[in-house]
C-alpha positions in Angstrom: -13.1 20.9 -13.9 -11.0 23.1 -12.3 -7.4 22.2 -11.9 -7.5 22.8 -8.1 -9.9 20.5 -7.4 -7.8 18.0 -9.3 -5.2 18.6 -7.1 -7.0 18.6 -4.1 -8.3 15.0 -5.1 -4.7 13.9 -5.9 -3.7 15.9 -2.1 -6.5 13.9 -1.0 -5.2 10.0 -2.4 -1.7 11.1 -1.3 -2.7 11.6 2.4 -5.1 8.0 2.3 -1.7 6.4 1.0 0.4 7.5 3.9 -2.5 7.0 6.4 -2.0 3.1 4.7 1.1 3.4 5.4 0.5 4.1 9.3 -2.0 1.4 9.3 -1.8 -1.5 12.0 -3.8 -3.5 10.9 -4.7 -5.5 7.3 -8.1 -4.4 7.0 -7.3 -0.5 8.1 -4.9 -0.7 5.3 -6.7 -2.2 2.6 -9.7 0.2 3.9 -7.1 3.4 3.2 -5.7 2.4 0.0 -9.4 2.4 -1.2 -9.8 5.4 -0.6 -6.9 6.5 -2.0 -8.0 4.6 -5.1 -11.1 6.4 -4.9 -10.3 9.8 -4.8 -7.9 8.5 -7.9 -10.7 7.7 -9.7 -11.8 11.2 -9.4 -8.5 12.7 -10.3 -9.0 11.1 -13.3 -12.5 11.6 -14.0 -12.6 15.4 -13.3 -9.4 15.4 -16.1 -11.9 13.9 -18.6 -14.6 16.8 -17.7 -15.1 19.5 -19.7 -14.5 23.1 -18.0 -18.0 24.4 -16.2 -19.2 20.5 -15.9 -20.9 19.2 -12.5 -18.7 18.5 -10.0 -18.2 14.3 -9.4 -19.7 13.0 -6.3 -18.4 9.4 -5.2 -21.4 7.7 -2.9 -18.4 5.0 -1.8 -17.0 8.1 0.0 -19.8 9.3 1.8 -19.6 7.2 3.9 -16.4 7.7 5.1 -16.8 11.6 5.3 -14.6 12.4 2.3 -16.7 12.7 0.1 -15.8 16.4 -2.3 -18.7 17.7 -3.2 
């Protein structure tokens, strides 16, 4: 996987963390700090990927619009 897209995922945790951060309520913030965990998740998973290997899709973020690929 291409380190930019690694970085983008990280970019991408980074901003649901400070969003958390912003949060005014309990659920909004447990509901960004998922996400952030999510696009974690991919970080690492797209570290683990061999160059040239399919993207990773996460269905939890679909939902939510942030999904990568």
């Amino acid at each position: 996987m291409p380190s930019q897209d690694i970085e983008r995922y990280r970019q991408k945790a980074a901003e649901c963390e400070d969003e958390a951060a912003k949060a005014t309520s309990a659920s909004a913030k447990e509901a960004w700090l998922q996400a952030a965990e999510e696009w974690r998740k991919l970080a690492r998973a797209a570290e683990e990927k061999p160059a040239g290997a399919k993207a990773v899709s996460n269905p939890a973020l679909q939902s939510t619009g942030h999904d990568p690929s």
